[in-house]
SEBAFI-718395 format. One record per residue: residue in one letter; chain; x, y, z of N, C-alpha, C in turn. Coordinates in steps of 0.02 Angstrom, whole numbers. Example, Ala and Ser with C-alpha at 12.3 -4.5 7.8 and 13.67 -1.06 7.14 Angstrom:
<sites>
residu|chaine|n.x|n.y|n.z|ca.x|ca.y|ca.z|c.x|c.y|c.z
A|A|660|-284|390|615|-225|390|660|-165|390
S|A|642|-112|354|684|-53|357|645|2|394
</sites>
This chain:
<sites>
residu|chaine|n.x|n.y|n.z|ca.x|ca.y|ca.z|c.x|c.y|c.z
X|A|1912|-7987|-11292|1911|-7959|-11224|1848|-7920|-11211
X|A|1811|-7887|-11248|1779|-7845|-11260|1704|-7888|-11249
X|A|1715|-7943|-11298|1652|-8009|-11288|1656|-8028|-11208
X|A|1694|-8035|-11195|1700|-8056|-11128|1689|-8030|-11070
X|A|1692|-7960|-11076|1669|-7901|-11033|1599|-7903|-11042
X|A|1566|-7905|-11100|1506|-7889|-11112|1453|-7934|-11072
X|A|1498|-8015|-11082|1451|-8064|-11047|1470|-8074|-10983
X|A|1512|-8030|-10947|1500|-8014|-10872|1460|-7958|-10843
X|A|1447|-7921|-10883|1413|-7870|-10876|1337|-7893|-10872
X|A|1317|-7930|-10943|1251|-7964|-10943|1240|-8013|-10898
X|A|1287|-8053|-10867|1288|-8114|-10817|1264|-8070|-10753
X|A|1271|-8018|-10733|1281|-7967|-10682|1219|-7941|-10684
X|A|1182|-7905|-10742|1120|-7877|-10755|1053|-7909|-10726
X|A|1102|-7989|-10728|1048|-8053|-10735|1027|-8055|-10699
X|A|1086|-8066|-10634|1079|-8072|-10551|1058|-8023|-10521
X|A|1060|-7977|-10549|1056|-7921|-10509|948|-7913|-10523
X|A|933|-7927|-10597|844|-7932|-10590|835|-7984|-10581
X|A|875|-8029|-10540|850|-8105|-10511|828|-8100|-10422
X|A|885|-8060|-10408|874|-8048|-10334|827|-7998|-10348
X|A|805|-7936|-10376|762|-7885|-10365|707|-7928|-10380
X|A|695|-7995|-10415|645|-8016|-10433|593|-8048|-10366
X|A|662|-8099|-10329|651|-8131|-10284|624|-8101|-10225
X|A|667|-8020|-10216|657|-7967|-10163|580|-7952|-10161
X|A|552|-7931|-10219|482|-7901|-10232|432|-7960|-10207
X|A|446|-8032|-10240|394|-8080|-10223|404|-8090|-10149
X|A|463|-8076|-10119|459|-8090|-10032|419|-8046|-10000
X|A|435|-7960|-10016|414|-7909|-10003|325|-7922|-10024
X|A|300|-7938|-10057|228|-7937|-10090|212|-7985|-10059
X|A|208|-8045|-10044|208|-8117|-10014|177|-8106|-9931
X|A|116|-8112|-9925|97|-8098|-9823|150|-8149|-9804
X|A|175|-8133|-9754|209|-8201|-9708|152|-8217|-9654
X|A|169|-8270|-9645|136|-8309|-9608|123|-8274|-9524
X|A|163|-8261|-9504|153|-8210|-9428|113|-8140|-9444
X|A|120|-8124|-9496|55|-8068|-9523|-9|-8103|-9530
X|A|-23|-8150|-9543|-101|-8196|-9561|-113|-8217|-9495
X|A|-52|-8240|-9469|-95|-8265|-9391|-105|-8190|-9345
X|A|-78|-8156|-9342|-91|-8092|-9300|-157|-8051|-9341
X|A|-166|-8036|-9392|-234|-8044|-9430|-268|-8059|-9402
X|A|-275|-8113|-9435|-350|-8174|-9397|-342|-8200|-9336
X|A|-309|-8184|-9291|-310|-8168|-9209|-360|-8105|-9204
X|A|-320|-8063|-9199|-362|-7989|-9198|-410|-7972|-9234
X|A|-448|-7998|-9278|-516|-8013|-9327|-544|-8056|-9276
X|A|-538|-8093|-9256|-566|-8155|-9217|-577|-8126|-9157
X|A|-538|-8077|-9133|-535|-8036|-9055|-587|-8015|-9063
X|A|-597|-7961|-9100|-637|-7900|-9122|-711|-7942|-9129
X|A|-714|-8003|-9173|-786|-8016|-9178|-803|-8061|-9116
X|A|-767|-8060|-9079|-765|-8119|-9006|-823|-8051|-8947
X|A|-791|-8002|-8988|-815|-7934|-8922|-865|-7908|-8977
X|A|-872|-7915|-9030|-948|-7875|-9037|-988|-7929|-9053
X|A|-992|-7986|-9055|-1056|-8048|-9058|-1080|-8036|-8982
X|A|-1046|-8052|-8956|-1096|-8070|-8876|-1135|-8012|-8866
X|A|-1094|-7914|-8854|-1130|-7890|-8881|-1207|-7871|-8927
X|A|-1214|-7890|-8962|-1296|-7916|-9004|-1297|-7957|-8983
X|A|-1272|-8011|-8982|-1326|-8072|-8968|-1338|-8095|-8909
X|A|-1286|-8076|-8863|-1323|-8093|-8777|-1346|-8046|-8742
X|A|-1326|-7999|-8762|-1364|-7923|-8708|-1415|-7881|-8792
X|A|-1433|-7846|-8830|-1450|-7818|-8877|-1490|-7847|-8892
X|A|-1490|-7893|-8900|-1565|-7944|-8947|-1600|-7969|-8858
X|A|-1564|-7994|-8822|-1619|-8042|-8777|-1667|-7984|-8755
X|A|-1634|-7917|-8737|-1644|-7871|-8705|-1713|-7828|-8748
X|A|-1694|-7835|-8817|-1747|-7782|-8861|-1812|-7856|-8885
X|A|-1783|-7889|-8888|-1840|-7933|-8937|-1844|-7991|-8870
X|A|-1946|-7986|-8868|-1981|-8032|-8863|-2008|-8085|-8882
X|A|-1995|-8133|-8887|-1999|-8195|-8928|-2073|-8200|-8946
X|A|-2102|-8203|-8996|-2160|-8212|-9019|-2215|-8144|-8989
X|A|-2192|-8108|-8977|-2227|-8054|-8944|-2221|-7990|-8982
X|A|-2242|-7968|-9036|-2216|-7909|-9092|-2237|-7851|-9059
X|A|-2286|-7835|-9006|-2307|-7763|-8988|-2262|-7745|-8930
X|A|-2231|-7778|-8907|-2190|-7776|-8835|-2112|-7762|-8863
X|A|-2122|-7788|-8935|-2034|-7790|-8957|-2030|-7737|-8983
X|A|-2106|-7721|-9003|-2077|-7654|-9056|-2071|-7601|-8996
X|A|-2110|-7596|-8953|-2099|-7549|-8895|-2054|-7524|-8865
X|A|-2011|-7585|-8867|-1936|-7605|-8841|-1898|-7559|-8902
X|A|-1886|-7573|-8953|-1851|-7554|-9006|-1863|-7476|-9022
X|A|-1928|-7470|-9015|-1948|-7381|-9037|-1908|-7338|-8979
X|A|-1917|-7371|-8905|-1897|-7324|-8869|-1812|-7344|-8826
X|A|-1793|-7390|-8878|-1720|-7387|-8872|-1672|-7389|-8956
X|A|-1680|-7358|-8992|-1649|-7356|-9056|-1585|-7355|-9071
X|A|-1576|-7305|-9028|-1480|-7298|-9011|-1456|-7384|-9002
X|A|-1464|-7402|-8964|-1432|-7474|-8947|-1456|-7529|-8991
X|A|-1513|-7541|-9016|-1553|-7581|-9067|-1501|-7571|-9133
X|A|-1491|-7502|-9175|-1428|-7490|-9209|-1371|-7482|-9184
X|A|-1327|-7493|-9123|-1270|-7523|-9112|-1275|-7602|-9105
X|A|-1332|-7651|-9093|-1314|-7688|-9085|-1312|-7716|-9198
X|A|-1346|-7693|-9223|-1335|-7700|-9305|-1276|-7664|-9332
X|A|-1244|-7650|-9275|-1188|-7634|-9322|-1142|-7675|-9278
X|A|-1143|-7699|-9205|-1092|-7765|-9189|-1115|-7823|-9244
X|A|-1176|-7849|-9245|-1185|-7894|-9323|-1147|-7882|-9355
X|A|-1139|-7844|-9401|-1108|-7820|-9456|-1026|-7809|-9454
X|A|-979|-7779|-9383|-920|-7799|-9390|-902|-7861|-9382
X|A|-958|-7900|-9344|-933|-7980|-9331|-928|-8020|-9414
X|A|-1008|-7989|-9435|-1000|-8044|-9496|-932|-8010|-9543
X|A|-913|-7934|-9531|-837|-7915|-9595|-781|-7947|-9568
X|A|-771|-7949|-9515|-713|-7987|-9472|-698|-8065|-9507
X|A|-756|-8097|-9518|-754|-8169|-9544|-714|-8159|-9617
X|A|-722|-8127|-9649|-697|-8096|-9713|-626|-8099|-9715
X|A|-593|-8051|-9656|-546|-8055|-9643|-519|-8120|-9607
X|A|-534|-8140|-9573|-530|-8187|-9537|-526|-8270|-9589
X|A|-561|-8265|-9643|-567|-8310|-9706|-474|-8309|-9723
X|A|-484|-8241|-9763|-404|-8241|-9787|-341|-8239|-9769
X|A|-341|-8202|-9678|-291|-8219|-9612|-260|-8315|-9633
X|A|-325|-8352|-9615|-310|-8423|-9617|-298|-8457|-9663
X|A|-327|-8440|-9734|-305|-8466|-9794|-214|-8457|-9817
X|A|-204|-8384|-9786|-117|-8383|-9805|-101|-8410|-9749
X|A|-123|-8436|-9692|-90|-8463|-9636|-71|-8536|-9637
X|A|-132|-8591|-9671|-137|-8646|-9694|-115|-8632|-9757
X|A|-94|-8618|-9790|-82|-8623|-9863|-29|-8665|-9884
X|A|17|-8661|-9850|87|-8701|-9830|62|-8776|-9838
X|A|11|-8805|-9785|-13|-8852|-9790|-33|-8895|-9832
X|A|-94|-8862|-9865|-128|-8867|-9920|-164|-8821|-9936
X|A|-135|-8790|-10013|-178|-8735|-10021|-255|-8733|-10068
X|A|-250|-8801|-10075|-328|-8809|-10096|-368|-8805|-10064
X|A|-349|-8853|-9987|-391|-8874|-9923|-389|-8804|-9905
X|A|-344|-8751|-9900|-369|-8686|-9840|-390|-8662|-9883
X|A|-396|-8653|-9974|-438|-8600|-10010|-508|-8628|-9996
X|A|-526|-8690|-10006|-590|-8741|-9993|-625|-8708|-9913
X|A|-579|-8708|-9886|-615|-8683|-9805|-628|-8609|-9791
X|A|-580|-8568|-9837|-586|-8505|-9850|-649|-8498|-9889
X|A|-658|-8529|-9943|-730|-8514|-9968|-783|-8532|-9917
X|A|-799|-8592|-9895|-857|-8607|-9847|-873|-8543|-9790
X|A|-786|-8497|-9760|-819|-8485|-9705|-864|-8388|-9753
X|A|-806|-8395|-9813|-845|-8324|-9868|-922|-8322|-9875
X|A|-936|-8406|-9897|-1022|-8416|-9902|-1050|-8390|-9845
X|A|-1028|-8418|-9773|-1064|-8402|-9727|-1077|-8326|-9713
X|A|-1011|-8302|-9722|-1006|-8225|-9714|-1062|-8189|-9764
X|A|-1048|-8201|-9812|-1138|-8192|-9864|-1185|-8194|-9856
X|A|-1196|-8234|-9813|-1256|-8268|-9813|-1276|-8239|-9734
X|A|-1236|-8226|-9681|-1251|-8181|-9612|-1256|-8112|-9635
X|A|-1229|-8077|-9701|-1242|-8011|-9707|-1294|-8000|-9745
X|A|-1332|-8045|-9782|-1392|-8057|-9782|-1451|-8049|-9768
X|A|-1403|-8083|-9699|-1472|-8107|-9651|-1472|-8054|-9630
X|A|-1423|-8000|-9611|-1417|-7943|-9583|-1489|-7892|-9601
X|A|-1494|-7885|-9674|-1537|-7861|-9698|-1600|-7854|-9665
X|A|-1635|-7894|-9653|-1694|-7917|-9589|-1688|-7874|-9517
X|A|-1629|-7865|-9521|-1646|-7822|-9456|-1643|-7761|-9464
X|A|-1630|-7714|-9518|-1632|-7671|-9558|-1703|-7634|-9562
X|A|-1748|-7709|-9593|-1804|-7701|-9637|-1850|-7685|-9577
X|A|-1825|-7721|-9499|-1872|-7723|-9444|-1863|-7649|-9419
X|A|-1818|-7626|-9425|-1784|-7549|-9399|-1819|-7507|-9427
X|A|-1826|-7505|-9476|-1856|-7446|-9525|-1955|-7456|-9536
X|A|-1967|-7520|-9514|-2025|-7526|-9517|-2054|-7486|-9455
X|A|-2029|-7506|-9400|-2052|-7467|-9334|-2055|-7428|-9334
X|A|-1995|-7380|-9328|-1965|-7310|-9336|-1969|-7273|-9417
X|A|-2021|-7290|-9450|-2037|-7249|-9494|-2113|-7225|-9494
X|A|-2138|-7175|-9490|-2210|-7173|-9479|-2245|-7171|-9514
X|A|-2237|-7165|-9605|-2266|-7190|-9630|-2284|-7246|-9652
X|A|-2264|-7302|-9612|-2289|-7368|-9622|-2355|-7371|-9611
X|A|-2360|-7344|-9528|-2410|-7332|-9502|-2499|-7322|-9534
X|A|-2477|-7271|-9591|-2509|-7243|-9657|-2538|-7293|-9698
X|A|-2484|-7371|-9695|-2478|-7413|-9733|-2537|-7479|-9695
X|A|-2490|-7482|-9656|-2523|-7542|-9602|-2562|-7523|-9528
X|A|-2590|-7571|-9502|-2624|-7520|-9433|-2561|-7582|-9394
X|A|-2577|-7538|-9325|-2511|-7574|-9268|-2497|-7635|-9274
X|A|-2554|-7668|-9303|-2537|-7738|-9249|-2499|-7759|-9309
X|A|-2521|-7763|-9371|-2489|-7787|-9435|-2421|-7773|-9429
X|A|-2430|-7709|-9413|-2349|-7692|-9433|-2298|-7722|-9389
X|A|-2335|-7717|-9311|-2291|-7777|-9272|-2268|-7819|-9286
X|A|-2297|-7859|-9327|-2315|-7936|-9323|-2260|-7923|-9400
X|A|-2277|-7891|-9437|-2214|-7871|-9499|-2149|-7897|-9484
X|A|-2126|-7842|-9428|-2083|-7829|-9405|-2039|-7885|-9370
X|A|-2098|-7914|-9324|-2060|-7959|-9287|-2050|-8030|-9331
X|A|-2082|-8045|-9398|-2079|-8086|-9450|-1999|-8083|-9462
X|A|-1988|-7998|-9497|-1922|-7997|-9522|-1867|-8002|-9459
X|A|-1880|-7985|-9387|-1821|-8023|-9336|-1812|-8106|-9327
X|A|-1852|-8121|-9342|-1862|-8206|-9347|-1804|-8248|-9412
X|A|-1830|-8196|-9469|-1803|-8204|-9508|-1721|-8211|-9520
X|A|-1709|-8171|-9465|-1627|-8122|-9474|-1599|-8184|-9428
X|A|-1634|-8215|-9382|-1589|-8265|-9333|-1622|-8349|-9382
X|A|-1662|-8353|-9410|-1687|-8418|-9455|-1631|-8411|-9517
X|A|-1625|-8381|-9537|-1576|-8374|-9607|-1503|-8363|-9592
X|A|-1466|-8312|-9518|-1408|-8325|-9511|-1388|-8399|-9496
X|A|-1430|-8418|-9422|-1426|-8496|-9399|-1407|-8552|-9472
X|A|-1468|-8537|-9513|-1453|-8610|-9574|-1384|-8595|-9597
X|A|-1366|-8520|-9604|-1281|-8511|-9652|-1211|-8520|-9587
X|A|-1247|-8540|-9519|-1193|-8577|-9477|-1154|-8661|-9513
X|A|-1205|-8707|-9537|-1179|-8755|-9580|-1109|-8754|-9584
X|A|-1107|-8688|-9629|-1050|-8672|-9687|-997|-8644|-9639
X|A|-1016|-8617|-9558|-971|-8605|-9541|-939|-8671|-9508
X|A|-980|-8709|-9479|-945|-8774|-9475|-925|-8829|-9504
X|A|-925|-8817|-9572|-879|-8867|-9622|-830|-8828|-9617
X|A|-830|-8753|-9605|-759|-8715|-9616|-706|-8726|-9563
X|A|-731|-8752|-9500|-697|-8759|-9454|-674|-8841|-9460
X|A|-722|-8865|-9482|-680|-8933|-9492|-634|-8946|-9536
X|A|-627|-8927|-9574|-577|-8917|-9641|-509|-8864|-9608
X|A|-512|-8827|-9566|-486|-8789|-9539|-430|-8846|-9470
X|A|-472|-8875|-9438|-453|-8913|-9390|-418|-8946|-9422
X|A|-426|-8986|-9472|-392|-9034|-9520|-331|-9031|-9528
X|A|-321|-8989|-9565|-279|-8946|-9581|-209|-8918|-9547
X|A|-243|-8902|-9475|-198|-8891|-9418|-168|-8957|-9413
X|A|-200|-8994|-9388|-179|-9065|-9362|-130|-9110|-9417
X|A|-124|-9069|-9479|-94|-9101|-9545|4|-9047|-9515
X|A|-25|-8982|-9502|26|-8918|-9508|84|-8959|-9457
X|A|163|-8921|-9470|209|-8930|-9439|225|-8884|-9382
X|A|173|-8828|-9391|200|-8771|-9372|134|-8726|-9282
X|A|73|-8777|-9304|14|-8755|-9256|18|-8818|-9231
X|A|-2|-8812|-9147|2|-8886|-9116|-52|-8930|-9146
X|A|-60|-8973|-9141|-105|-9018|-9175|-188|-9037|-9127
X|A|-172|-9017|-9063|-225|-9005|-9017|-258|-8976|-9023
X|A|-245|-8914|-9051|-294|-8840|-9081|-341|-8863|-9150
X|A|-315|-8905|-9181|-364|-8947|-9234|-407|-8987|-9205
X|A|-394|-9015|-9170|-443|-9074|-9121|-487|-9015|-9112
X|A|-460|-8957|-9059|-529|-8949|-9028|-569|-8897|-9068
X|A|-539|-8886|-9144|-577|-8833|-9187|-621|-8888|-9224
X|A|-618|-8966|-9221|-661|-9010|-9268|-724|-9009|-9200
X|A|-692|-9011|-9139|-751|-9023|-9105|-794|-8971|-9095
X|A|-779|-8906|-9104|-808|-8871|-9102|-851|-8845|-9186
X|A|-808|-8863|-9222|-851|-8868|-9281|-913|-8921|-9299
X|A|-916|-8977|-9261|-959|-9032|-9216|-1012|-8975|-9209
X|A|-1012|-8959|-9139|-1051|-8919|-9101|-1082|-8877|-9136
X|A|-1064|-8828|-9167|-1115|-8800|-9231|-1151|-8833|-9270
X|A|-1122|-8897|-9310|-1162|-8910|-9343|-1214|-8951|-9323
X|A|-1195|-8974|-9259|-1270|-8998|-9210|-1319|-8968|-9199
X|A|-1277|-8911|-9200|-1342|-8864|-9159|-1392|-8831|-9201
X|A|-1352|-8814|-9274|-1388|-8775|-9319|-1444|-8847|-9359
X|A|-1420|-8897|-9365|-1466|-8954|-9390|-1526|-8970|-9344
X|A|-1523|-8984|-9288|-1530|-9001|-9237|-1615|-8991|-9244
X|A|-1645|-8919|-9244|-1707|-8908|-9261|-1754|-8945|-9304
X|A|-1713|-8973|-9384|-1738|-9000|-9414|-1736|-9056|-9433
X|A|-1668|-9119|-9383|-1678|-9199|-9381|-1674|-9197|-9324
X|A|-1704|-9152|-9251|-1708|-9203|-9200|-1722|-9140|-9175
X|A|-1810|-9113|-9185|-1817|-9086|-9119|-1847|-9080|-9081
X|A|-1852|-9129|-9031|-1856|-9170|-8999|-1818|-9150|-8943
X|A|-1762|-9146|-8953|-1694|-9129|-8926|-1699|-9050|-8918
X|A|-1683|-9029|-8860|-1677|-8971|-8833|-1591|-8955|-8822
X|A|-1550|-8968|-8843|-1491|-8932|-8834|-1453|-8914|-8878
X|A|-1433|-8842|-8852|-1391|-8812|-8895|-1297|-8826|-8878
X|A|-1301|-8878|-8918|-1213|-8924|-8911|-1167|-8864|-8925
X|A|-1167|-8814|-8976|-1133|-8750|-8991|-1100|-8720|-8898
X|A|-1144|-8731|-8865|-1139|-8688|-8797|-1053|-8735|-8769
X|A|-1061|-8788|-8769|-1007|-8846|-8733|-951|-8847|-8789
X|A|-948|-8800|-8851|-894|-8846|-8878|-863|-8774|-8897
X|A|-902|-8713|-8926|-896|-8634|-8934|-808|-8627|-8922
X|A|-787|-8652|-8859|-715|-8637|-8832|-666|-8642|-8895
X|A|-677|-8684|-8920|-609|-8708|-8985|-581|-8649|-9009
X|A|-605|-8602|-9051|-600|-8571|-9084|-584|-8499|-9033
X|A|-596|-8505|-8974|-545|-8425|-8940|-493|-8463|-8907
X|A|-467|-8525|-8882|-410|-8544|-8871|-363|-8552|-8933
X|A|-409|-8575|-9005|-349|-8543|-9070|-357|-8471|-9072
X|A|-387|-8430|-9054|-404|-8361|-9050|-320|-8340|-9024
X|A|-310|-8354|-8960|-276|-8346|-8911|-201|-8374|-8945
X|A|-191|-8443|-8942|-134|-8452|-8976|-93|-8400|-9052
X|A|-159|-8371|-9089|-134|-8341|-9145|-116|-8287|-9121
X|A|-135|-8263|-9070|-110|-8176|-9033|-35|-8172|-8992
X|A|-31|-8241|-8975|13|-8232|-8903|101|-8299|-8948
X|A|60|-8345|-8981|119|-8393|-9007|127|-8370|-9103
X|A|68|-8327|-9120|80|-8344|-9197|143|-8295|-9225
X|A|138|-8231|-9162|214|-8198|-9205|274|-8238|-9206
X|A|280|-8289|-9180|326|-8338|-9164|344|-8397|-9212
X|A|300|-8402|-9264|291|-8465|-9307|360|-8442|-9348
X|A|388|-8509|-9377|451|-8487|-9398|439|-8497|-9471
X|A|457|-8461|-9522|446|-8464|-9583|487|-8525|-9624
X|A|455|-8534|-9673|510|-8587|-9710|529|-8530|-9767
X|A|578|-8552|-9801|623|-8521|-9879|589|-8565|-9940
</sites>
């Protein structure tokens, strides 16, 4: 009787660190409406500080091939020249986040294919904070006066506006990587049970459009268009769906 008690007791012990077992890996485990509300709101956030630098901040401070006019621009607006390097900089951390949002979101799918696309869009993110550096190097060259000491004006201009060249030549080439990431990404969708399959279509075409645009210079240029401009949309209409439909995705067991 005594044996018998014992191995209900242990049968009981069992279940009981089977469910606490199961409880912890659910509890520890992102769900899937946490990854899409993530990388929605990562995707928001770098949606509003890219345009930021790159359509008002940069057109506005930097003169294209003109280093004495840019630095002019930059010396006597600094405040905004370092807000627009630091919208750079949350856009390129957002991708980060925005990497691992989608990898547990696709994972279901295939979790080779979303770790595979998770790395490509990590490279890129590396490789834009990087590039970041350059605009750094152009900041401190201007606005430090002992360069001055170092170089006479025009050099240092011409320095300067080298390393802004640099910062948009070296992010642009690590776009590539962001558009294999979106194609692998689109894929993926269009494979899922759970994201409409339209939102893959138009994240391959828009992963298209990048990689047109970023090649583009160096097999055809010739060609004056930037295809990125016509296809850009994909990725804030999945923007949009992950904010407004992803708390909604229904989990599997």
């Amino acid at each position: 009787m005594d044996l018998h008690n014992q191995n209900d007791k242990h049968a009981i012990l069992q279940l009981i660190h089977y469910k606490k077992h199961i409880m912890t890996n659910r509890t520890n485990k992102p769900s899937l409406r946490a990854a899409a509300l993530i990388a929605g709101f990562a995707i928001f956030t770098s949606a509003m500080a890219a345009p930021f630098a790159e359509l008002y901040v940069y057109p506005k401070l930097v003169v294209p091939y003109n280093g004495a006019e840019t630095a002019k621009n930059i010396m006597a607006n600094k405040t905004l020249f370092v807000a627009g390097m630091f919208a750079y900089l949350i856009t390129f951390m957002c991708d980060v986040v925005i990497a691992w949002g989608l990898y547990v979101l696709l994972k279901p799918v295939n979790e080779n294919l979303s770790l595979l696309a998770a790395w490509f869009r990590l490279v890129y993110s590396v490789l834009a904070l990087v590039a970041l550096n350059n605009l750094v190097t152009a900041f401190r060259l201007l606005t430090t006066p002992d360069y001055l000491t170092i170089f006479e004006p025009a050099r240092l201009y011409a320095q300067a506006m080298v390393s802004l060249r640099a910062f948009r030549n070296h992010w642009y080439f690590g776009i590539i990587f962001f558009a294999i990431h979106l194609e692998i990404l689109g894929y993926l969708i269009t494979r899922s049970n759970y994201i409409p399959k339209i939102l893959g279509v138009l994240l391959i075409i828009t992963g298209l459009g990048y990689l047109l645009t970023t090649v583009r210079p160096y097999l055809f240029p010739e060609i004056n268009v930037d295809f990125a401009m016509y296809t850009f949309y994909g990725e804030l209409i999945f923007m949009l769906w992950l904010l407004i439909k992803g708390p909604g995705i229904k989990e599997s067991n």
